[in-house]
C-alpha positions in Angstrom: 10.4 163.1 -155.9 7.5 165.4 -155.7 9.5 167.9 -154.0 12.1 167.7 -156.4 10.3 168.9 -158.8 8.5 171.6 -157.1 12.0 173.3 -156.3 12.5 173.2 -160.0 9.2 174.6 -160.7 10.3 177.8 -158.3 13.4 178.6 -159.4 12.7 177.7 -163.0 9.6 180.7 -163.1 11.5 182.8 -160.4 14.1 183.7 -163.3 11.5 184.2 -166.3 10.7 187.5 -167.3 8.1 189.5 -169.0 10.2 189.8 -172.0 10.7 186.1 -172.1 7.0 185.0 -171.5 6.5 187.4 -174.9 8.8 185.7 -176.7 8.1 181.9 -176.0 4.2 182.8 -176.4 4.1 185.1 -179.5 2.9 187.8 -177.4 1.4 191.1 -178.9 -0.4 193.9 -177.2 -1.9 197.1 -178.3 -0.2 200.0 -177.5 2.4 200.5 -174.2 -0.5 201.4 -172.1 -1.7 197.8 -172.5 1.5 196.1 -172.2 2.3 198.3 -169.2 -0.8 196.7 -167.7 -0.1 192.9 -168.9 3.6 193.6 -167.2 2.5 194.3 -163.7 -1.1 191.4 -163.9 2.3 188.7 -165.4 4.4 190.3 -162.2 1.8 189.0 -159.9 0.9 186.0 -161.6 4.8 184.8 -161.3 4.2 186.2 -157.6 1.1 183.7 -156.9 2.8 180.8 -158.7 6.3 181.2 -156.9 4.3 181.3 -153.8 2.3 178.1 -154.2 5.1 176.1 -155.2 6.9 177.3 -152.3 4.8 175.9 -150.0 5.5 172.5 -151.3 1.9 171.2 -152.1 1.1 168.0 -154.0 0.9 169.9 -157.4 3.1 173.1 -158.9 2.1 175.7 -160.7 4.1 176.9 -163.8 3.9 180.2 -166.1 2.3 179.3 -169.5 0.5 181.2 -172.3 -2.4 182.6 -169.6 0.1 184.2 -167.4 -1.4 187.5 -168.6 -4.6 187.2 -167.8 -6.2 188.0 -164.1 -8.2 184.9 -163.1 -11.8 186.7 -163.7 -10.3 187.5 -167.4 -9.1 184.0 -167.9 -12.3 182.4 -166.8 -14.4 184.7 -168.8 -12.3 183.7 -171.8 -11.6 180.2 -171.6 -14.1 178.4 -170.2 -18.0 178.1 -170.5 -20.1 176.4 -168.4 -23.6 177.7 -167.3 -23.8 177.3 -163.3 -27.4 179.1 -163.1 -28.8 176.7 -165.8 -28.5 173.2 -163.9 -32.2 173.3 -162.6 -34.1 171.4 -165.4 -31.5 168.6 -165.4 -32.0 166.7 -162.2 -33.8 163.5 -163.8 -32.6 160.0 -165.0 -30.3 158.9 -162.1 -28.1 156.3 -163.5 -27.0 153.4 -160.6 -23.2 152.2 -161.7 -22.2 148.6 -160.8 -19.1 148.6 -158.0 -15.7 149.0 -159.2 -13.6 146.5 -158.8 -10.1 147.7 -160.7 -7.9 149.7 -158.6 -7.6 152.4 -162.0 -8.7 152.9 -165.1 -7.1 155.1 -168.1 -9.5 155.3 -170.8 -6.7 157.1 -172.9 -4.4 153.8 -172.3 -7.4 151.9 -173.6 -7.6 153.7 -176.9 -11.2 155.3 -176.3 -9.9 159.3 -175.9 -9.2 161.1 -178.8 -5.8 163.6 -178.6 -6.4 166.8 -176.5 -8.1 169.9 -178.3 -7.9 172.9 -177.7 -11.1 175.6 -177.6 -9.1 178.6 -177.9 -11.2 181.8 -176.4 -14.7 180.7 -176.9 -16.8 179.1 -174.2 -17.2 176.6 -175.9 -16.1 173.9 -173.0 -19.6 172.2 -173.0 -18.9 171.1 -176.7 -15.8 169.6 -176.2 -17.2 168.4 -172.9 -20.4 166.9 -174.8 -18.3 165.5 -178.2 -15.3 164.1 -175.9 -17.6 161.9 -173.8 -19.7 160.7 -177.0 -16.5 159.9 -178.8 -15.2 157.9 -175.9 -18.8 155.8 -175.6 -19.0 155.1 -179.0 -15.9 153.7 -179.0 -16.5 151.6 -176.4 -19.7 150.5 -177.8 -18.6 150.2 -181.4 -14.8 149.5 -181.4 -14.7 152.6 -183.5 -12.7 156.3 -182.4 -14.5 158.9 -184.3 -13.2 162.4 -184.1 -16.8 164.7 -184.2 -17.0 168.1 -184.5 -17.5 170.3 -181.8 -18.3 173.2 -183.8 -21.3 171.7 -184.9 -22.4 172.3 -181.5 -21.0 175.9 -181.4 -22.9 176.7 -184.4 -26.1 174.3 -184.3 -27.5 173.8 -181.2 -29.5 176.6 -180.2 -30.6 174.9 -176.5 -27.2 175.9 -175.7 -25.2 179.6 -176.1 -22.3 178.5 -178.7 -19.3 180.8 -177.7 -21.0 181.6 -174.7 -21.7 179.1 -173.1 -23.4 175.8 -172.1 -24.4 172.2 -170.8 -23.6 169.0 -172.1 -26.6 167.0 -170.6 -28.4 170.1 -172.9 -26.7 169.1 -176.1 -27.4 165.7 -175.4 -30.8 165.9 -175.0 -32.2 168.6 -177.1 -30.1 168.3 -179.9 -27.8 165.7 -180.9 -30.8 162.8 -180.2 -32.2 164.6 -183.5 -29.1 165.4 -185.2 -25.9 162.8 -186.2 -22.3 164.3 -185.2 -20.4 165.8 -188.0 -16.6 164.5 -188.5 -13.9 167.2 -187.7 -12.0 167.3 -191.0 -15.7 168.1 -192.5 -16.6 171.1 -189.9 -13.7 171.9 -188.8 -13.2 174.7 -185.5 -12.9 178.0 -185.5 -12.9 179.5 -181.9 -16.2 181.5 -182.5 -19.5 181.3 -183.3 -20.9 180.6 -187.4 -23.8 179.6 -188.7 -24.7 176.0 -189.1 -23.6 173.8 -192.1 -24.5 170.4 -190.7 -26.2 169.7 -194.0 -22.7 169.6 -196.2 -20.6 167.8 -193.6 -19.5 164.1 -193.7 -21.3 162.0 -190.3 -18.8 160.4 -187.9 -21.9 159.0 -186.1 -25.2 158.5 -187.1 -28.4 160.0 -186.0 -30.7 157.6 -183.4 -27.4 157.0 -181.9 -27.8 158.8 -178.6 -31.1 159.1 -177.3 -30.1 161.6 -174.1 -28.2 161.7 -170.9 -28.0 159.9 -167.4 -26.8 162.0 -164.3 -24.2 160.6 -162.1 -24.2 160.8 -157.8 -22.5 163.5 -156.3 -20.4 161.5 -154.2 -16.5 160.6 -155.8 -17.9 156.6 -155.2 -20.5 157.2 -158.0 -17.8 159.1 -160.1 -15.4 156.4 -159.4 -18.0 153.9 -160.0 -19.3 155.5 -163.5 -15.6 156.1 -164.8 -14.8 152.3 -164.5 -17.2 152.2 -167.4 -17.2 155.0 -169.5 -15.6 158.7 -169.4 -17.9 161.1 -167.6 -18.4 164.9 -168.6 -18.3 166.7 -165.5 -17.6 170.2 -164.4 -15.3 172.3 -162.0 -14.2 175.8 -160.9 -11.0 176.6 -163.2 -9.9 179.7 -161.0 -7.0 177.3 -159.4 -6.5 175.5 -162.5 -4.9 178.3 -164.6 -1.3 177.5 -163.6 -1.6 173.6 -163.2 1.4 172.5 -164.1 1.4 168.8 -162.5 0.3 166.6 -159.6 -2.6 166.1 -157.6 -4.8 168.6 -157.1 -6.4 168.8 -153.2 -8.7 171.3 -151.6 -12.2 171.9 -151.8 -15.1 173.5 -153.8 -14.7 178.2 -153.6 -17.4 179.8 -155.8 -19.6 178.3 -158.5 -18.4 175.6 -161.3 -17.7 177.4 -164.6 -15.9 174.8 -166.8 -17.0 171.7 -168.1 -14.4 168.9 -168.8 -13.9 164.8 -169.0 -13.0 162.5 -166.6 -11.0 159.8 -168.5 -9.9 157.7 -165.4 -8.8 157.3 -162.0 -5.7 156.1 -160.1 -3.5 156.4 -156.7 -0.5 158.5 -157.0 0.3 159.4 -153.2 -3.5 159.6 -152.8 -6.5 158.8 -154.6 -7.5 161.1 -158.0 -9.2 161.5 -161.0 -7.9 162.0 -164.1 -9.4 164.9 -166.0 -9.1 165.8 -169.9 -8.9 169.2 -170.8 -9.7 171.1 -173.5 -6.7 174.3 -173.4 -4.0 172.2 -175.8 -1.3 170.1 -174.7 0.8 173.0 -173.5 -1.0 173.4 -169.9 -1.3 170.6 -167.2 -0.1 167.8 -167.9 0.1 167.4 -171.6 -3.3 168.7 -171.4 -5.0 167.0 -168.1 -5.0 167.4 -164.8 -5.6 165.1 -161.9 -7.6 166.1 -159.0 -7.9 164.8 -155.7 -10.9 162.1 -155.1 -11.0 163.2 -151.4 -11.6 166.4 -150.5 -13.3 168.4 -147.1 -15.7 169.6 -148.9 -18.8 167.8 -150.5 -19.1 169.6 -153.5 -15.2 167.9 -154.1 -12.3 169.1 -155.1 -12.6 172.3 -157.9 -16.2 171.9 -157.2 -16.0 168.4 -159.4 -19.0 167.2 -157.3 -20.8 170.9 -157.3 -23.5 169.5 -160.0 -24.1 165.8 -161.2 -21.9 164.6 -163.5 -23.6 163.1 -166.7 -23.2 160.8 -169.8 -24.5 160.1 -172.8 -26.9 157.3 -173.2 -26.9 155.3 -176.4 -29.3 153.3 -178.5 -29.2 149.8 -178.0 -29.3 149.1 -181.5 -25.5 150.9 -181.1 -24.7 149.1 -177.5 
């Protein structure tokens, strides 16, 4: 079946062109000069993804609305995570009981709010940050608040807005002082404002978190934290740019630079985690991606394993 579908994926992107990738994407660029040049980095895009699926791997690559973007542009422009900034957050080990299921979907369970999308801001810690809150409150609460991630952008100065951040920051230095705004009261814009925190309706309360445990760098700990709550975690996105589905394997190249969710695990073929993304429902699958729980390298697969993995610790007046 797998390979089914990665023939498809081939010869479905071997007969798109430039002219067509404009079309289905509302392309625009400025000038012929600068279409000239989006041309010939699409041509070798299409070249790269034609390529992988060719080699019949466990996941396919498809053309979609970064296809004309070279990977150092795409991950300056849509991702957001901080990798020299990790030093000062090495405390508060959490220890997570054994798992006992087989897999877990937090998103079947009702406790993942619908993918969003971040547009071209770095603003990946946010929805990083607010995604994994959401999800434990629910869990705590019963209740699935949507919270605003541009509160973040805009508010929290321990972190860079549109430039960039950490979740276990906003955790720690701002939103145990601050309660989360709803999204239909701060609504996101893709770049960076001033903060209006004081007008907005609260979709949770002040005093509800009070700061962040890290998780083990090891997929057992992951594993073993997922089976209780979502997980903010972060990866190296240069391979991710033209997920299209599967199971991602490999290892960890480079530095993490992206910061996401992981809102399960399962076995499909092989062990993986399922990871929520924050690039709209039109890339990956519907928006996620799965990546491979084993991997040759230590720092795991996309460098999931690179840093510690983290999550929001709540009151226990809330829990």
């Amino acid at each position: 079946m797998i390979r089914q579908v990665m023939t498809f994926a081939a010869l479905s992107q071997a007969d798109m062109s430039f002219e067509e990738f404009k079309q289905t994407y509302g392309k625009e660029y400025n000038g012929v000069e600068e279409e000239a040049h989006r041309a010939a980095v699409f041509s070798a895009n299409l070249e790269r993804i034609n390529s992988h699926n060719a080699q019949q791997q466990s996941y396919t690559m498809a053309v979609n609305q970064f296809a004309d973007l070279t990977e150092v542009e795409f991950v300056a422009q849509y991702t957001g995570a901080q990798p020299a900034a990790r030093e000062d957050a090495m405390m508060g080990m959490q220890e997570f009981a054994e798992v006992v299921e087989e897999a877990v979907d937090w998103v079947q369970r009702g406790a993942v709010n619908p993918i969003k999308n971040q547009g071209q801001c770095g603003s990946c810690w946010a929805f990083s940050t607010v995604g994994t809150l959401e999800s434990a409150y629910q869990i705590a609460t019963g209740q699935l608040v949507n919270a605003a991630e541009q509160q973040l952008v805009d508010c929290d100065t321990s972190n860079d807005g549109c430039d960039g951040g950490w979740p276990y920051r906003a955790y720690d230095q701002y939103i145990t002082g601050h309660g989360m705004c709803t999204t239909s009261s701060y609504s996101y814009t893709a770049r960076d404002g001033s903060c209006q925190a004081s007008y907005c309706t609260v979709a949770i309360p002040q005093g509800t978190v009070t700061g962040h445990q890290n998780v083990q760098k090891t997929s057992s700990a992951l594993k073993a934290a997922i089976a209780q709550q979502p997980v903010s975690v972060t990866v190296n996105a240069g391979d991710m740019q033209f997920y299209a589905n599967g199971v991602v394997t490999g290892g960890c190249s480079g530095s993490i630079n992206h910061a996401v969710m992981a809102v399960g695990y399962g076995v499909d073929g092989q062990d993986y985690f399922k990871i929520r993304n924050s690039w709209g429902t039109g890339w990956g699958e519907a928006g996620y991606i799965r990546l491979a729980q084993n991997s040759y390298s230590s720092e795991g697969t996309a460098c999931l394993l690179q840093v510690n993995p983290v999550v929001p610790t709540l009151s226990t007046t809330v829990v």
